[in-house]
N, C-alpha and C positions, 0 to 999 in steps of 0.2 A: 894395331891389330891388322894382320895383312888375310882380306876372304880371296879366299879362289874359288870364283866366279866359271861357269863352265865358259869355256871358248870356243868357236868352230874353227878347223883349219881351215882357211882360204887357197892355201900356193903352198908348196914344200920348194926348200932348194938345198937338195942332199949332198950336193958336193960342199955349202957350207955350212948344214946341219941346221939350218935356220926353217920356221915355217912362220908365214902370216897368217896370225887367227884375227876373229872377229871376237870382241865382248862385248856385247849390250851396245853393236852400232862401233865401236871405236875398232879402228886395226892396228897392229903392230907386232913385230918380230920375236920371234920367244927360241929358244935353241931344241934344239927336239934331240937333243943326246942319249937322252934315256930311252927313248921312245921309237927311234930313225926306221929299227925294221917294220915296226909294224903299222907308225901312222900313214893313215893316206888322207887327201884331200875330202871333206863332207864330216871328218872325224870330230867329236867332239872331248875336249881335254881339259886336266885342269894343269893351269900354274901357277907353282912357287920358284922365287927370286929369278924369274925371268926364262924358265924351262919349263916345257911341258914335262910333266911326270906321269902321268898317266892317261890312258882315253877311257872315255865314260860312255855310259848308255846313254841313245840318242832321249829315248821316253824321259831318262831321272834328269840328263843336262836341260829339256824344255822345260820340266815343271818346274826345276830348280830357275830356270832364267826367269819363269813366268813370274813367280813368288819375289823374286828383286825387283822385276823390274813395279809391280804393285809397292813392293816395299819404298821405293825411290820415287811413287807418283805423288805420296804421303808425306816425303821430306820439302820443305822449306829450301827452296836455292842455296842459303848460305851452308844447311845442313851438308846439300849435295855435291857444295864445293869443298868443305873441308874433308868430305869424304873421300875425294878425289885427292885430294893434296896430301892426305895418312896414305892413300895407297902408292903415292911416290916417293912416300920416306922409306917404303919397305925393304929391306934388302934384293938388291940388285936391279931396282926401277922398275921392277914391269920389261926389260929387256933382256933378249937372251942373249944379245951379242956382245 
């Protein structure tokens, strides 16, 4: 099961369609194809197989981060590691490039 977890964009880099979000503390590159004209930097998005596809409200991305990151204080390390390790089986890594 792959969640999309809301993400903030960090950096855009439109000449190679890539932006760095943040999720829950972690960073990495997601391709913003879908997205290019209208995301900007402070946006918050969700992605699947390694592309932002949509930007969300800044209100529902906090609540929704707030509610995970409770959800994740409740797990068991091992819990939190295999969780981590399903989301890198998902199609396309977690990367957009």
């Amino acid at each position: 099961m792959c969640l999309s977890i809301p993400s903030q964009v960090v950096s855009i880099d439109r000449e190679k369609m890539t932006a760095v979000v943040d999720t829950l503390g972690v960073k990495r590159e997601v391709g913003i194809d879908f997205i290019a004209d209208e995301v900007k930097v402070g946006d918050f998005v969700l992605i699947h197989i390694g592309y932002a596809m949509n930007i969300i409200d800044e209100e529902y991305a906090k609540e929704s981060i707030k509610l995970y990151q409770e959800i994740i204080e409740k797990m068991e390390e091992q819990e939190r590691q295999a969780l981590i390790d399903e989301s890198d089986n998902c199609p396309g890594g977690g990367s957009g490039a």
